[in-house]
N, C-alpha and C positions, 0 to 999 in steps of 0.2 A: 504494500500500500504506500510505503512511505517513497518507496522506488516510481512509481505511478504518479506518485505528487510531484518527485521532483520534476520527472520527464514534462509533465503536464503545465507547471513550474517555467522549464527550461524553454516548449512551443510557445508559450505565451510570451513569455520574454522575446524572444527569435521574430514573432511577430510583431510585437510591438517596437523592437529595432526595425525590422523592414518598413515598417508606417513611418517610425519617424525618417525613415533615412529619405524614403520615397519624396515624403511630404519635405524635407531643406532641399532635395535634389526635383522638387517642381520649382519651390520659394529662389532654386538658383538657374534655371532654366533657360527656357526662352522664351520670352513674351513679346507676342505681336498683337500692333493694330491694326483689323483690316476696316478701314472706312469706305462702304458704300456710296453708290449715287442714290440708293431706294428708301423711300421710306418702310417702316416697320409695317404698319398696313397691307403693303404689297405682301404679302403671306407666301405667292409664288417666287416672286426673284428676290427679295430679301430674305423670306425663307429659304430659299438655295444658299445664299450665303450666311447665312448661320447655321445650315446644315456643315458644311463647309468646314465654317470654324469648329463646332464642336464635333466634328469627325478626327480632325488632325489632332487636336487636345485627348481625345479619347483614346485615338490610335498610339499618343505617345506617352499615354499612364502620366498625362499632366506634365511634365518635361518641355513639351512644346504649347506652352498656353499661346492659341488664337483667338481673339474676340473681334466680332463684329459689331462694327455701330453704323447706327442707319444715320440718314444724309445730315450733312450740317451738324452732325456730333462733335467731330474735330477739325473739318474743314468743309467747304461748301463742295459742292458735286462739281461743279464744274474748275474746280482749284484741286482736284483730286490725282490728275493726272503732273501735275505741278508739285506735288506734297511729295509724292513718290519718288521721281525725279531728285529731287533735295533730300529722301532722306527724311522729310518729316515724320513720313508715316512707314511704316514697312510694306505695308501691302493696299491697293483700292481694287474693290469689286465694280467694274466699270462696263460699259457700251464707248465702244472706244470710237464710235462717229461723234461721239462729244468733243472731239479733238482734232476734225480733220484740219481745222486751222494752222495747226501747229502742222501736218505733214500729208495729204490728200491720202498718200499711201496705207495713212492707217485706217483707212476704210474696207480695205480688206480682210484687218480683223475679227470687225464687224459682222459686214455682207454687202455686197451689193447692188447696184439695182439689177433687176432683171438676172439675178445671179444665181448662187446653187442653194439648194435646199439643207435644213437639218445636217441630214445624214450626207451629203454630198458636201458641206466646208467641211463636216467632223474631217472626212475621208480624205480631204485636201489638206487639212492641218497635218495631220496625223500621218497618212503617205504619200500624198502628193507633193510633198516639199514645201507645202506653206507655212507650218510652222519655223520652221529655218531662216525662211526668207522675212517672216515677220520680225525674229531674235537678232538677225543681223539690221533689220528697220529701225528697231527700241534700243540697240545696245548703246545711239553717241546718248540717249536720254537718262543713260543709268538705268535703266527698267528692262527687268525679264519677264514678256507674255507667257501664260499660262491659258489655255482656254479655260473654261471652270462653268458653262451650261450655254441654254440656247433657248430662244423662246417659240421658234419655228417662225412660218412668212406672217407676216404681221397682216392686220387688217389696212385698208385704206385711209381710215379715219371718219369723223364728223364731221358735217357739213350742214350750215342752216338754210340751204338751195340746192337743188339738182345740180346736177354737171353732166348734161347730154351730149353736149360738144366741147369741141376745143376753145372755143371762143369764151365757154364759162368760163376758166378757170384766169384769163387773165383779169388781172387787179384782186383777183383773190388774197389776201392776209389769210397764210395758210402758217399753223405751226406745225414746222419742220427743222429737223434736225441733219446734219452733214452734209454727205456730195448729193441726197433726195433733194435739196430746199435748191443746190445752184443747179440741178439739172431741171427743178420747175420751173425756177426763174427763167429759163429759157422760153418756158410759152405765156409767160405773163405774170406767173404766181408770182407775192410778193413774201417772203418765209421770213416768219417767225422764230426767233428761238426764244422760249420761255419753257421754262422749267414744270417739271409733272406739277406739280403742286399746286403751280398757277394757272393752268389749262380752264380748267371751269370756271373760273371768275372770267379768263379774257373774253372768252366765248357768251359766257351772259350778258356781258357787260357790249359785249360787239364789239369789242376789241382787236377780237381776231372773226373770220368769217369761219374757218374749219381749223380744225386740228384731227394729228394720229396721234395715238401712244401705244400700246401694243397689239391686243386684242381683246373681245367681248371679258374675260375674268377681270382682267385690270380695267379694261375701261371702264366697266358696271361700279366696280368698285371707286373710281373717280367720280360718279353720277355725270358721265358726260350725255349719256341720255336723254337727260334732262332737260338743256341748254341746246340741244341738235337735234333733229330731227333723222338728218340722212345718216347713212352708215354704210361705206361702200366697201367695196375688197376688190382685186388682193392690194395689199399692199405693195405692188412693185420693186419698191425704190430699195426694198430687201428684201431676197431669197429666201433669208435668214437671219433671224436676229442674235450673232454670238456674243455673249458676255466674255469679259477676261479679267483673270487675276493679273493687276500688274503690281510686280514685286521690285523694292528696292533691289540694285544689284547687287549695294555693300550687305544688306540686310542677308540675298540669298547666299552670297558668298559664305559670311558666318555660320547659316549651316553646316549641319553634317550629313553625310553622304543619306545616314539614313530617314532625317527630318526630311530632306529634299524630294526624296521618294514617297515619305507620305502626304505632303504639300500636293504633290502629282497626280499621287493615287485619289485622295477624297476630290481634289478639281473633275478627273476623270468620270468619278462615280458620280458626280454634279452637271456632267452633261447629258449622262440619262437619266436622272433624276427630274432635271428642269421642263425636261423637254415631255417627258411624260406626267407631271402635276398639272403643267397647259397643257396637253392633249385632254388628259382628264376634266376638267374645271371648263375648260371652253364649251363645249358644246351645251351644255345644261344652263349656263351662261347668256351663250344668246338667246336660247328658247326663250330664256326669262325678258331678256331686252325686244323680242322682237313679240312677244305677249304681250308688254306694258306699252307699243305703239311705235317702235322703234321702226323705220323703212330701210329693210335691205332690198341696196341694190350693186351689181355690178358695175365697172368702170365700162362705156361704151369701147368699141372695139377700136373704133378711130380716135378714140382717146388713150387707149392704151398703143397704140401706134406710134400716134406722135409721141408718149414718151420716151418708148423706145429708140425710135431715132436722134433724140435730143440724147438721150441716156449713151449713145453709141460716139455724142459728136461732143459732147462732156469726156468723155473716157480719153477720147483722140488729141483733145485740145490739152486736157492735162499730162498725159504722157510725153507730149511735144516740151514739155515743160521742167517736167520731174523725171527723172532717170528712176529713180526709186520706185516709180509709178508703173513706169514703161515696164520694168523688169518684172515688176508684180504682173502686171497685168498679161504680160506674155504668158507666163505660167497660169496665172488665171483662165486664161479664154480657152487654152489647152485643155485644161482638166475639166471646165464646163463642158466643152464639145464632145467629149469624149462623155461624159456622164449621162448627158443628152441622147447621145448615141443607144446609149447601155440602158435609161431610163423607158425608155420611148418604146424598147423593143419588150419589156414584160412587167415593168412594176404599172407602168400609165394604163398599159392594155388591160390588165386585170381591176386597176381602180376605176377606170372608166365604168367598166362592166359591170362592178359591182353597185357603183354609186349609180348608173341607171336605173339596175332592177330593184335598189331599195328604193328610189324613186317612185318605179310603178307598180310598186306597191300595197 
């Protein structure tokens, strides 16, 4: 018995050493901040990235504390890509078209107009060589990309008028964000950029005439229904909507081999994460917007034409321009055509097919 005690004695101690040790060896660790552009609301993309953070913390038994703050915590969303850069902050959860001012080419992190879907940038990041080509884009910034989710092709947007032709859309006050806002400027539109937060006010207020933000879950959740009338799709101006982790360079460097592998792995696991909470949440979403009065319509055909052609003669004028652009985009147009190619021949055939006969239903 007394042999029992001590053992019993000796595990308890042994445990309570590995607690304490555990707990100086998180208290001496690594602590990051990752600051968001979303607010806490958004349940879909700020929930990815607090998913995010507390995957890496879990995976590193506390050792690598990550935490997420939503917009305007420590720095404004649009000073986020700035904050990292310097060092302020270790990490921002971004939509990197917030920035094409600083470089047109980061618009490819993004997506672009008339570009690849989801699963087609994942597949371009990831084998097609755009990852690479992105790392060598960020690195005079000090910032290493990460992709870290995706929201799929966004919707069109709100609109407090039809848009039947091309003629609507000029003098439009549309908010928009990136290379979408200079490629409308081409047929008239005049683009906004104003922050999610402010979208509903501009628009009641007729401040702005239309705005996009992502799709039916987040929109409903803006009450932009309420303030607009129309609600068009698709979204064009992106294929795809990719988020990214952009990480200090000094900050990544200071890891170790194996924090940097788990930073990758939960990003990774947060691209089918993201992309599957929107698939889910959307559809039940719009039912409920277009129940409570909401008018979906499509973008007419010669209106999506002409953006196409602006979208093609945007792409040409910048790359004459930017070498960094040029060089993306070469690889870009490559990897679209070819997905095109591969898409067209059995994923579109069978969605087509299916989407008729539930249809006729």
């Amino acid at each position: 018995m007394q042999r029992r005690g001590f053992l019993g004695k000796a595990a308890a101690g042994t445990a309570a050493s590995l607690a304490v040790s555990s707990t100086v060896h998180a208290q001496a660790g690594t602590r990051w901040r990752m600051q968001t552009a979303w607010p806490k609301s958004l349940d879909t993309i700020y929930g990815s990235a607090d998913a995010l953070a507390k995957r890496v913390t879990a995976m590193s038994g506390g050792s690598f504390d990550l935490r997420a703050h939503a917009a305007g915590e420590i720095v404004p969303a649009g000073q986020i890509f700035d904050a990292v850069s310097a060092g302020t902050v270790e990490c921002g959860h971004v939509f990197s078209s917030f920035f094409v001012g600083k470089n047109a080419a980061l618009g490819f992190d993004a997506g672009l107009a008339f570009g690849l879907n989801a699963r087609q940038q994942n597949a371009w990041m990831l084998y097609g060589g755009g990852l690479e080509l992105l790392r060598e884009l960020y690195k005079p910034y000090n910032i290493v990309p990460i992709p870290c989710g995706n929201v799929g092709v966004q919707m069109g947007g709100w609109y407090r008028k039809e848009i039947k032709t091309v003629e609507d859309l000029k003098g439009l006050k549309f908010r928009i964000g990136g290379l979408g806002g200079t490629i409308m400027a081409k047929l008239g539109v005049v683009p906004q950029q104003i922050p999610g937060g402010e979208i509903y006010t501009a628009l009641e207020k007729g401040t702005i005439d239309a705005a996009e933000w992502v799709g039916p879950y987040d929109d409903e959740k803006l009450g932009l229904n309420k303030v607009a009338r129309f609600y068009y799709y698709p979204g064009w101006w992106e294929g795809s909507a990719q988020i990214t982790l952009l990480v200090s360079t000094k900050a990544w460097e200071a890891l170790s081999k194996t924090q940097q592998e788990m930073l990758e792995a939960a990003s990774t696991e947060q691209m089918a994460a993201m992309i599957a909470h929107y698939d889910t949440k959307n559809p039940e979403a719009l039912k409920r917007l277009v129940g409570s009065g909401t008018q979906l319509r499509a973008f007419p055909r010669a209106v999506m034409d002409a953006c196409y052609k602006a979208t093609e003669e945007t792409f040409n004028e910048i790359a004459e321009k930017n070498p960094q652009f040029a060089k993306m985009l070469t690889s870009w147009r490559r990897f679209r055509d070819e997905q095109n190619l591969w898409f067209r021949v059995a994923e579109n055939t069978l969605d087509s097919y299916r989407y008729g006969v539930s249809a006729n239903r």
